[in-house]
C-alpha positions in Angstrom: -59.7 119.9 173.9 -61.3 122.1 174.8 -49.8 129.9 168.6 -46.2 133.2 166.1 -44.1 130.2 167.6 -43.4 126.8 166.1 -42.5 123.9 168.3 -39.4 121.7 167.7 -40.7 119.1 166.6 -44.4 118.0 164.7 -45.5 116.0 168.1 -44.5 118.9 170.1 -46.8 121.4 167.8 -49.6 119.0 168.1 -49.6 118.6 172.3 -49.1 122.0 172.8 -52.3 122.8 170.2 -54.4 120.4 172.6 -56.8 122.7 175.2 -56.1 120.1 178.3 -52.6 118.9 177.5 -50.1 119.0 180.2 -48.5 122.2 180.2 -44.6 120.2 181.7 -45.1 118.9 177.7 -45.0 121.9 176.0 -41.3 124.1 175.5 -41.7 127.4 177.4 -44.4 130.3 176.1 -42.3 133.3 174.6 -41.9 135.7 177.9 -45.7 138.1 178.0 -45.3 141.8 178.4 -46.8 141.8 181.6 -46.2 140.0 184.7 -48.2 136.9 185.5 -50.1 137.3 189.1 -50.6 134.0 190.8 -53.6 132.4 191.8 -52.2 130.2 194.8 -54.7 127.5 196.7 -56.0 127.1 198.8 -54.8 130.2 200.1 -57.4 133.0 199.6 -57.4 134.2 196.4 -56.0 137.9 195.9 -57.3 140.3 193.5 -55.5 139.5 190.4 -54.0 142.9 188.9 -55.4 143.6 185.4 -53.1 144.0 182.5 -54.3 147.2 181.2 -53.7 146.6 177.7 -55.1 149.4 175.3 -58.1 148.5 173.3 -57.9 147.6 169.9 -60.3 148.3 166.9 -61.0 145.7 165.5 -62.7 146.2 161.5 -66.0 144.2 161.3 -69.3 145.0 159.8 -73.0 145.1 161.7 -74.4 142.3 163.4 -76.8 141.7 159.9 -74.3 141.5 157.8 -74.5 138.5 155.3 -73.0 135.3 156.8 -70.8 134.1 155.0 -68.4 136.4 153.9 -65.3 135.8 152.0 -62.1 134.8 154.2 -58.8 136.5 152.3 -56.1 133.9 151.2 -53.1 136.2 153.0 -52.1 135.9 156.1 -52.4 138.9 159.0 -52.2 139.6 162.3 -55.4 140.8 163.8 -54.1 143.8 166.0 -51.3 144.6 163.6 -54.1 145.3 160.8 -56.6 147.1 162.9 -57.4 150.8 163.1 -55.0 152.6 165.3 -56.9 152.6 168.8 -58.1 155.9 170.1 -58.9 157.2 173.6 -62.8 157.1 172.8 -62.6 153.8 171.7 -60.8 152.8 175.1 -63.4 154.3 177.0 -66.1 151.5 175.7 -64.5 148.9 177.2 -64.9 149.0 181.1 -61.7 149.5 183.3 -60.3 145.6 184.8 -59.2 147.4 187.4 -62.7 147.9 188.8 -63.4 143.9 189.0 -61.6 141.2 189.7 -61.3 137.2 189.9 -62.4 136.0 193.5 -62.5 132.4 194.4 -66.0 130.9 194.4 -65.2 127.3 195.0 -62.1 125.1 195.1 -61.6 121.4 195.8 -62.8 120.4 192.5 -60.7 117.2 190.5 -59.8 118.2 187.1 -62.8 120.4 185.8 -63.5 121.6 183.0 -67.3 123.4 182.7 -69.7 124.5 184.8 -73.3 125.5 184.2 -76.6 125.8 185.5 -80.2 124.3 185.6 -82.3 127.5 184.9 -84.7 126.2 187.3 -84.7 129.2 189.8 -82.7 127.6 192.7 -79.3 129.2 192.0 -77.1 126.0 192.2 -74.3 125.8 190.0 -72.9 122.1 187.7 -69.7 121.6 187.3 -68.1 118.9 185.3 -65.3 116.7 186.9 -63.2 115.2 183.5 -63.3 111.8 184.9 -67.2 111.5 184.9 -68.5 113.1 187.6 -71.1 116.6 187.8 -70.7 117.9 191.2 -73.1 120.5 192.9 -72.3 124.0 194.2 -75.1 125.6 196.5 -74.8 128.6 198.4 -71.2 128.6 197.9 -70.3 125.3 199.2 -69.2 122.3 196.8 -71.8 119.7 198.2 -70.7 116.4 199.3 -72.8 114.1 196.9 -72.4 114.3 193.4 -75.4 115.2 190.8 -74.2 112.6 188.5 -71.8 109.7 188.2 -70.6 107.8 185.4 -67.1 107.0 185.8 -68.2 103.5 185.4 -68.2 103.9 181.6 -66.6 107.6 180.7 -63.2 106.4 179.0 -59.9 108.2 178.2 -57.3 107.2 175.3 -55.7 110.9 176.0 -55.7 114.3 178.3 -58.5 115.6 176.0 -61.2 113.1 176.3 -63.9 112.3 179.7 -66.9 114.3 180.3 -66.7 117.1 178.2 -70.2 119.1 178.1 -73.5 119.6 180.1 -76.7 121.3 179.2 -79.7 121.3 180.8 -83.3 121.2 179.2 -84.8 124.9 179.2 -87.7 122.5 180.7 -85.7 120.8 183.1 -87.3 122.1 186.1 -90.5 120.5 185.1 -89.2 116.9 183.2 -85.9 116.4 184.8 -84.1 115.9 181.6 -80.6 117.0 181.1 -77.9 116.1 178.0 -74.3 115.4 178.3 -71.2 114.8 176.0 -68.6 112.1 176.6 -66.0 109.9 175.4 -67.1 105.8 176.1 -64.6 103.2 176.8 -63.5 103.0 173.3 -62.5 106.5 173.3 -65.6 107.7 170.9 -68.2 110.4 172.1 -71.6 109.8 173.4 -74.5 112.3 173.2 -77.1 111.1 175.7 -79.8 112.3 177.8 -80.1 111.8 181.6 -83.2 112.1 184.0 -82.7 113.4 187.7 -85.3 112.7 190.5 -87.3 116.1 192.4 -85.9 116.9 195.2 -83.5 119.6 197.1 -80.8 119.2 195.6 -82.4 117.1 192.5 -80.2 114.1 191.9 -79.6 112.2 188.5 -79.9 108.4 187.6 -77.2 107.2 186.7 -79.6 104.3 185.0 -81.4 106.8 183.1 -79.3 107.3 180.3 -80.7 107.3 176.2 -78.5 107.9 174.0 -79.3 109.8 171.3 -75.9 110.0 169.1 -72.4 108.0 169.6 -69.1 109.3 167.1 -66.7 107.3 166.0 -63.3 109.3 166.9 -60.4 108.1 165.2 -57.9 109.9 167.4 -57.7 111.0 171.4 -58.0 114.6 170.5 -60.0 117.4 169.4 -63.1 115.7 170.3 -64.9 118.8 170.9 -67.7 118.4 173.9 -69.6 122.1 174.0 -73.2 121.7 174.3 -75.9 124.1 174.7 -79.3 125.4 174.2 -80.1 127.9 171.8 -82.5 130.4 171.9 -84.8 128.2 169.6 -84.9 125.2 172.2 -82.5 123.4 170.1 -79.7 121.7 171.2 -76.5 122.8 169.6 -73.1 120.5 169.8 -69.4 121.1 168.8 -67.7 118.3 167.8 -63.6 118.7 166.9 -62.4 116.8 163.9 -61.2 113.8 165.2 -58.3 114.5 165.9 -54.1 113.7 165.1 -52.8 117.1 163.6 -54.1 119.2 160.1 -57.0 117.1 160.2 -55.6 114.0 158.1 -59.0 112.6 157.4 -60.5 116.0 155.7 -63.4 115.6 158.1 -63.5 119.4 159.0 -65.0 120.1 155.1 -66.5 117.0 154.5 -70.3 116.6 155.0 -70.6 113.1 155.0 -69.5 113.1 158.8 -70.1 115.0 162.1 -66.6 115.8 162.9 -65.8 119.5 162.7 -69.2 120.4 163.1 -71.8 122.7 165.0 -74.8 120.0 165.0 -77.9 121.0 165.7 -81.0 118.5 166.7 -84.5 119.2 168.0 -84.5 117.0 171.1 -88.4 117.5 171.5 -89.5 116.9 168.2 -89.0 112.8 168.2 -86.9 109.9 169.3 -84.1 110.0 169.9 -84.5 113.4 167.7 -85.8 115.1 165.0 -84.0 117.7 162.3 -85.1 120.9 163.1 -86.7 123.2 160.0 -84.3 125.1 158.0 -81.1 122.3 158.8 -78.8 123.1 155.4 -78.7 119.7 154.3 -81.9 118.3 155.4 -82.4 117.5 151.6 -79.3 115.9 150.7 -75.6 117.0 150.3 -74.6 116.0 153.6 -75.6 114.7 157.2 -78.9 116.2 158.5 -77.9 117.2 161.5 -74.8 119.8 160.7 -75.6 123.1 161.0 -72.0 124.8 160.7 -68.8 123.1 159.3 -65.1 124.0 159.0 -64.3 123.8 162.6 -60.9 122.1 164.2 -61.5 122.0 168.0 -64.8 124.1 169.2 -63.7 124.2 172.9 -66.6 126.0 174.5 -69.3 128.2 172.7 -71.9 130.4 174.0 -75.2 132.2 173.2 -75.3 135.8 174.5 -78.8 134.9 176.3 -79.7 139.2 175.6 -79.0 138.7 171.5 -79.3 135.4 170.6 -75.9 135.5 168.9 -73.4 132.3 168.7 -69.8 133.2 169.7 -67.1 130.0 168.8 -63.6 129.4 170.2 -61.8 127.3 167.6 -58.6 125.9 168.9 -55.8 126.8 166.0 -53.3 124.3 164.9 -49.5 126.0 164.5 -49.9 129.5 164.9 -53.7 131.0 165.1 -56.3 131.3 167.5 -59.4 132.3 166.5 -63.2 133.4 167.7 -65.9 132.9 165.4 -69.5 134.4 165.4 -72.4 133.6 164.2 -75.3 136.3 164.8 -78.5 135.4 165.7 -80.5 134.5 162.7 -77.7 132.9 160.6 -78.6 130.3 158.3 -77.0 126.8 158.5 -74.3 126.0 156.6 -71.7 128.7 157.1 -67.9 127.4 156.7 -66.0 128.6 159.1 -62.2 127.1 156.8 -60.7 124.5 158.4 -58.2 123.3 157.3 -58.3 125.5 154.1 -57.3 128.1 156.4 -56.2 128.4 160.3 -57.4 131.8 161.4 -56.8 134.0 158.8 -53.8 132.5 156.8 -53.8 130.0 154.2 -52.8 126.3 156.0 -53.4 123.3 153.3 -54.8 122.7 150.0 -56.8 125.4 147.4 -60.3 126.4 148.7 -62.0 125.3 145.2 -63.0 128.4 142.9 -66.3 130.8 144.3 -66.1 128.9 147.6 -67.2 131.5 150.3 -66.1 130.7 154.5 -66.7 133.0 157.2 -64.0 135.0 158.5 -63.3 134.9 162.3 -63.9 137.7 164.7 -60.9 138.2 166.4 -57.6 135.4 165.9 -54.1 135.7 168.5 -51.2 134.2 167.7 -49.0 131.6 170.0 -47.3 134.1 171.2 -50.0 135.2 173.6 -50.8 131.7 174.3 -51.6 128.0 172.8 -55.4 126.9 173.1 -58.2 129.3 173.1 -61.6 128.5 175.4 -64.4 130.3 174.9 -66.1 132.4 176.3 -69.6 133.8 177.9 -70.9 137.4 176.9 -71.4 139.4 180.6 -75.3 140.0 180.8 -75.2 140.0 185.2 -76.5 142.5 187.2 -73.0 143.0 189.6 -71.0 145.1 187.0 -73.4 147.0 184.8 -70.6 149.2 182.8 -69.8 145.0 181.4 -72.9 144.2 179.6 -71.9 142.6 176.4 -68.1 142.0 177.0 -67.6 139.0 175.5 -64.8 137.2 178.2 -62.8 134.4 177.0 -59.0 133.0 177.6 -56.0 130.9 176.6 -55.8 127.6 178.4 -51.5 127.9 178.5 -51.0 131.5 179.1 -53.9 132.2 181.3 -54.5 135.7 179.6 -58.4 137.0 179.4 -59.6 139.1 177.1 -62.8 141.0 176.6 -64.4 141.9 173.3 -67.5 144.3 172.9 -69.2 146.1 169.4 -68.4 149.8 169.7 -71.1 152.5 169.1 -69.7 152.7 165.7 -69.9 149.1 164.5 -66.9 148.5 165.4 -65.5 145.8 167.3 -63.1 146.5 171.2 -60.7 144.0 172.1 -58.2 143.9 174.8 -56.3 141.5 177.8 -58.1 142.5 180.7 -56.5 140.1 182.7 -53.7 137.2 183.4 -54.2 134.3 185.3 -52.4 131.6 186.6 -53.4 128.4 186.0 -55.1 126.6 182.7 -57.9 128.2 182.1 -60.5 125.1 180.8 -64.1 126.9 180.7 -66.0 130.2 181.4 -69.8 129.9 182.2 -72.5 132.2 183.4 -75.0 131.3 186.5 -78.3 132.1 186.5 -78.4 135.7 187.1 -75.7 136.3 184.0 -72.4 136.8 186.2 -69.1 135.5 184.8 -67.5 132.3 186.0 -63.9 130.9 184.9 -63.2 127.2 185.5 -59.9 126.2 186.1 -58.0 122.8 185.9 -56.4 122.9 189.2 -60.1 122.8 191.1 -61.6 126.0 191.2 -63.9 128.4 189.6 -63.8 131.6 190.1 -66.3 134.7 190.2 -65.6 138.0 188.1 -66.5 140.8 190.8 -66.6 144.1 192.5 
């Protein structure tokens, strides 16, 4: 789902690429700087000790710069080429030591998101892989489930199940909420649920429409984010189907929804309508793409203060990468795959005046193997972390933060090292930070 080291062997590269592969698969990650502080269950959790790591500067131009700009055809190192950090710029990123990591909820099998219902009541989703959405109220993981479908969520691989929940910015009043998962044939499913009123509401299971279904021609990088934009759209990240360096040129084709950001107006008909504005809503490509060039979107997020898009794109051999789109992009920004993983040339010529966005910040494998994005802070708990951007390496377990500097400029650093794969950050409904991981809990970012 949901990298300067080179595995033995090509089917060794390609497991340890996947976001939710075991890690026993993988060879060893090169030794971190830093020693890794365990999370042990169901023990309480300690405070996990931050690294510390200095901020970096990262070069970057204002949020209304022109989307897209122009990716170079060199490869580079993110920190290596940034601006040398300075003690000013250190001080705009909060101190980790101030917050930590507590346990919020354990007991979970396998999850891998979690969410909420904007309707007011404070209840947190999380997604079980195998098919279930479990509810968390006041703390406590309740014992019936909001949702189960195991009776026809499928796996071919470690990557596929139910992958995404997002609930209608309505759903308080029509019950309706939209998930993402792979059918018994191993292809994904876009459909919308209903759940009765009540205290906790529940889901029928009967309910379901569905409004999309994807052919995937492989078991990974199916993708499975899914969320509501500021518009009242709904926005979807699908991977490119899959095997390794995208074989089937689906990431820069438009002719399929495969390394995509889709966007569809869920309100306007049945099962959907295009929204205005969709870059190929006259021709040139499927309707409902709103972003191309992706390889494995595991997790994306609108900041809910800027309206901004921020996408973790799971790198192939060496790269990691975020992507951003600000808010008021248009649609059809490429973000290079597989022209390009990260920053460095990876297959093929982009053709002559072709234009892809660069990504924010890219990592290499030796801080990790799978990136999975990511919230932006907007709680009320930790003021001084308003507009950190939090997101993580499923292998590694590190956490960074990320945050535009008074200058323009954009802060990056580690802020903290987990143990355990890290599948999913989320936000509840007052903006606090959440971290899912794939051992059964989720944990809190606090005081």
């Amino acid at each position: 789902m949901l990298n300067s080291t080179r595995r033995s062997s090509w089917l060794l590269a390609l497991a340890c690429s996947m976001a939710l592969v075991l890690l026993a698969a993988c060879a060893p990650l090169p030794t971190l700087p830093e020693p890794t502080i365990a999370v042990t269950f169901p023990t309480p959790l300690p405070s996990q000790t931050p690294l510390g790591a200095p901020a970096t500067l990262l070069p970057t131009s204002p949020s209304a710069s022109p989307i897209p700009l122009t990716k170079t055809p060199t490869p580079r190192a993110a920190a290596s080429s940034a601006p040398p950090f300075t003690e000013q710029a250190a001080a705009s990123l909060p101190d980790p030591a101030q917050a930590s990591w507590r346990l919020l909820v354990e007991g979970l099998q396998r999850p891998v998101g979690v969410t909420h219902a904007g309707d007011g009541s404070q209840r947190l989703y999380v997604l079980e892989q195998d098919g279930v959405v479990r509810i968390v109220e006041s703390g406590r993981l309740l014992p019936e489930p909001f949702l189960d479908i195991r009776d026809r969520v499928g796996s071919r691989g470690s990557e596929q199940g139910l992958l995404g929940l997002a609930f209608h910015p309505n759903f308080a009043q029509n019950g309706a909420f939209y998930v993402n998962y792979t059918d018994q044939q191993g292809d994904t499913v876009i459909a919308r649920f209903s759940a009765t009123p009540g205290k906790p509401p529940i889901a029928d299971p009967g309910s379901e429409r569905r409004l999309l279904t994807v052919d995937q021609p492989f078991a990974n990088h199916n993708g499975g984010a899914m969320a509501f934009g500021p518009d009242g759209y709904l926005y979807l990240g699908l991977g490119d189907g899959g095997s390794g360096g995208d074989p089937l040129g689906n990431a820069q084709s438009t002719q399929t929804l495969l390394g995509k950001i889709l966007r569809l107006d869920v309100d306007g008909g049945e099962p959907y309508a295009i929204p205005p504005e969709a870059p190929f809503a006259d021709g040139g490509g499927l309707p409902e793409i709103w972003a191309l060039g992706l390889r494995n979107p595991w997790r994306f997020a609108f900041d809910r203060a800027s309206g901004d898009l921020y996408i973790a794109d799971v790198g192939q051999n060496a790269w990691e990468e975020i992507d951003l789109l600000p808010a008021g992009s248009p649609g059809g920004v490429n973000f290079g795959w597989d022209f390009f993983e990260g920053e460095a040339l990876f297959e093929g010529q982009p053709p002559p005046g072709a234009s892809f966005a660069s990504p924010l910040f890219t990592y290499g494998h030796d801080k990790g193997c799978s990136v999975t994005g990511g919230v932006v802070y907007r709680g009320s708990l930790l003021p001084e972390w308003q507009g950190v951007y939090l997101f993580g390496d499923y292998c590694s377990g590190l956490v960074w933060g990320m945050r535009r500097g008074a200058d323009g400029r954009w802060l990056v650093a580690e802020l903290y090292d987990l143990e355990g794969n890290i599948t999913s950050f989320g936000e509840d409904a007052g903006g606090e930070a959440l971290v899912v991981l794939h051992n059964g809990a989720v944990l809190r970012l606090e005081r």
